[in-house]
N, C-alpha and C positions, 0 to 999 in steps of 0.2 A: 217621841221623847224630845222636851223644850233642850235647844242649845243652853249648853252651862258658860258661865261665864271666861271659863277658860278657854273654849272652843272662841268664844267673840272677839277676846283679846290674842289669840292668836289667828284668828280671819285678821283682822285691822292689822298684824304683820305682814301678814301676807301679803296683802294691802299695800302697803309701803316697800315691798320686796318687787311686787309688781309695776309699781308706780319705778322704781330705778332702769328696771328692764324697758319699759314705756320711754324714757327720758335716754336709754342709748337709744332707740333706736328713733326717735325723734332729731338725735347731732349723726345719725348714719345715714338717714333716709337723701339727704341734700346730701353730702357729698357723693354717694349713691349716685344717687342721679346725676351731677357732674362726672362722675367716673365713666358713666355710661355712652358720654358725648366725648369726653377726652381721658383717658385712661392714666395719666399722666397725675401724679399727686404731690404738692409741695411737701419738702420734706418733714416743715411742722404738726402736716396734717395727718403724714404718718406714724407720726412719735404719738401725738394727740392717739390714733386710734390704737395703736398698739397698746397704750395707758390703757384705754378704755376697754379692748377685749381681754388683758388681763384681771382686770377688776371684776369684768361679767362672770369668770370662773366662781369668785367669791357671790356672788351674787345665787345664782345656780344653787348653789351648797345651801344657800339658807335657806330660798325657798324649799330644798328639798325636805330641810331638817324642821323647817316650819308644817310643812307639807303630812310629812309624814306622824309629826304630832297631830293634827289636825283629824286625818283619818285615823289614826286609833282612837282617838275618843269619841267618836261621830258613831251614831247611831247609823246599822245598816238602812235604815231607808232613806239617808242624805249621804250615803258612800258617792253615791253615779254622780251624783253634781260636782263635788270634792275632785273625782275623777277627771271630770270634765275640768275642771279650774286647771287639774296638773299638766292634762294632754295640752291645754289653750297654752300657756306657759312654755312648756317645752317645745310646742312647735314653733312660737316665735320665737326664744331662745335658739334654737337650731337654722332656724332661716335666717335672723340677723349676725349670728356666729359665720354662719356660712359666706355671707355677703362681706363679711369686715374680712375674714379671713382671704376670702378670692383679691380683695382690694388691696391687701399686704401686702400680698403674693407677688402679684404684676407688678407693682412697683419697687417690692425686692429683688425682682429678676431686672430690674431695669435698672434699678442704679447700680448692683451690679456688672451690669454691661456697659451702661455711663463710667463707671469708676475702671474697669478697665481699658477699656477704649483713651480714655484720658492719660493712663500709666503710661500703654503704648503710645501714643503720642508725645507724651515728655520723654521718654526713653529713645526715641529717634529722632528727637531735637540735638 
């Protein structure tokens, strides 16, 4: 069964939905790797990614709602490749979710402990 036109202009979303996913984890990958050497993250760099894993939610969603148009209109004998596009997506979704998320974390817990440790020292000034 030829792809209908509908199925092309929603691949070419897809497309662009992937291409956003691609581009966080292109501004993750480097401070990633810095995190790995020094765990320690400028406070800019954490506002910056908290922006950015709240927006990957939105992101998620379209692909999904993209996604899921896509396989209902597809012919069963191009379902497995469709599939395959979902699984590839979601797994790097999940792995760079994970990595921003661990990255928050630690330096939540840290300023944190920076911010109290600094109370207690003005309080016994």
């Amino acid at each position: 069964m030829p792809e209908t036109t509908e199925i092309r202009e929603l691949t070419r979303k897809r497309g662009g939905v992937n291409h956003k996913l691609t581009n966080f984890v292109k501004h993750v990958v480097p401070i990633y790797n810095t995190f790995k050497i020094n765990p320690s993250l400028d406070d800019e760099v954490i506002i910056e990614l908290q922006n950015r894993l709240d927006k990957l939610g939105i992101i998620y969603n379209e692909f999904e709602g993209i996604q899921l148009e896509i396989e209902s209109l597809s012919a069963d004998d191009v379902l497995e490749g469709h599939y395959k596009e979902r699984d590839e997506f979601t797994d790097k979704y999940n792995k760079y979710y994970a990595i921003t998320k661990k990255m928050l974390n630690a330096n939540v817990g840290d300023q944190i402990s920076n911010n109290k440790s600094r109370s207690r020292s003005c309080s016994s000034s």
